[in-house]
C-alpha positions in Angstrom: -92.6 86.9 47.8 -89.9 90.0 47.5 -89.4 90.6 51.3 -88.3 93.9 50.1 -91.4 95.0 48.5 -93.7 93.7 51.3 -92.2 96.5 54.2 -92.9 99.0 51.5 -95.7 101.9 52.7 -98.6 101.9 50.9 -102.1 104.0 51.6 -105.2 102.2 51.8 -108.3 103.5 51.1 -112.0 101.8 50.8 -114.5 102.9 48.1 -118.1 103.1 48.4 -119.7 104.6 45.0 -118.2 108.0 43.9 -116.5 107.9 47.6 -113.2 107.1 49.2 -112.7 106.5 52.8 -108.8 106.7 54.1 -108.3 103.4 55.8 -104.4 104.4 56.9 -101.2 104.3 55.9 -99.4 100.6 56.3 -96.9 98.2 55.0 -98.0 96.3 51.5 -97.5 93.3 53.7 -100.2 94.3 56.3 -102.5 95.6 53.3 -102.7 92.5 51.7 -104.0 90.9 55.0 -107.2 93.2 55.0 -110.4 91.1 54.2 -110.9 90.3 50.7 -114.4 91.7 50.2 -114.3 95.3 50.6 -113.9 97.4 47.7 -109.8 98.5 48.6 -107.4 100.7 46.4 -104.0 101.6 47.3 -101.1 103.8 46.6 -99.0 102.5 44.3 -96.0 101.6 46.3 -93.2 102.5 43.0 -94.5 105.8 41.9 -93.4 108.9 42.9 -95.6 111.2 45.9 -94.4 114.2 43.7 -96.4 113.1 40.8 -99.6 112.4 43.3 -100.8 109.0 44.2 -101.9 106.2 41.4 -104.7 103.8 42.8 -104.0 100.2 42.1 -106.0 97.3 42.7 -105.6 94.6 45.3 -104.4 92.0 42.0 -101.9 94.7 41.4 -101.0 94.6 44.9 -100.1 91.3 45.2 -98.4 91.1 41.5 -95.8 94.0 43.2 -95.5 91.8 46.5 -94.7 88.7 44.6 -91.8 90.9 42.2 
């Protein structure tokens, strides 16, 4: 794992249907330690806040942390 990308800041959020429900704001590291079966999408932790957040997956997640 990139210790580097794991104390990045990521937003979590869960989904449920057409919904999102902010979960908080936290490191990728503490993200990735959430419980597998909710429906999570988070922040993408290399794009830019001026260009508005892009949702990745949990797989996406963990492909970043292991970079």
């Amino acid at each position: 794992m990139n210790m580097e990308h794991l104390t990045q800041i990521v937003e979590v959020s869960l989904k449920r249907g057409n919904e999102r429900q902010d979960v908080g704001i936290m490191t990728v590291r503490q993200a990735l330690e959430l419980p597998v079966p909710g429906r999570f999408e988070y922040t993408n932790p290399e794009r830019s806040s001026r260009r508005g957040p892009a949702r990745i997956s949990r797989e996406e997640l963990q492909a970043y942390a292991w970079g």
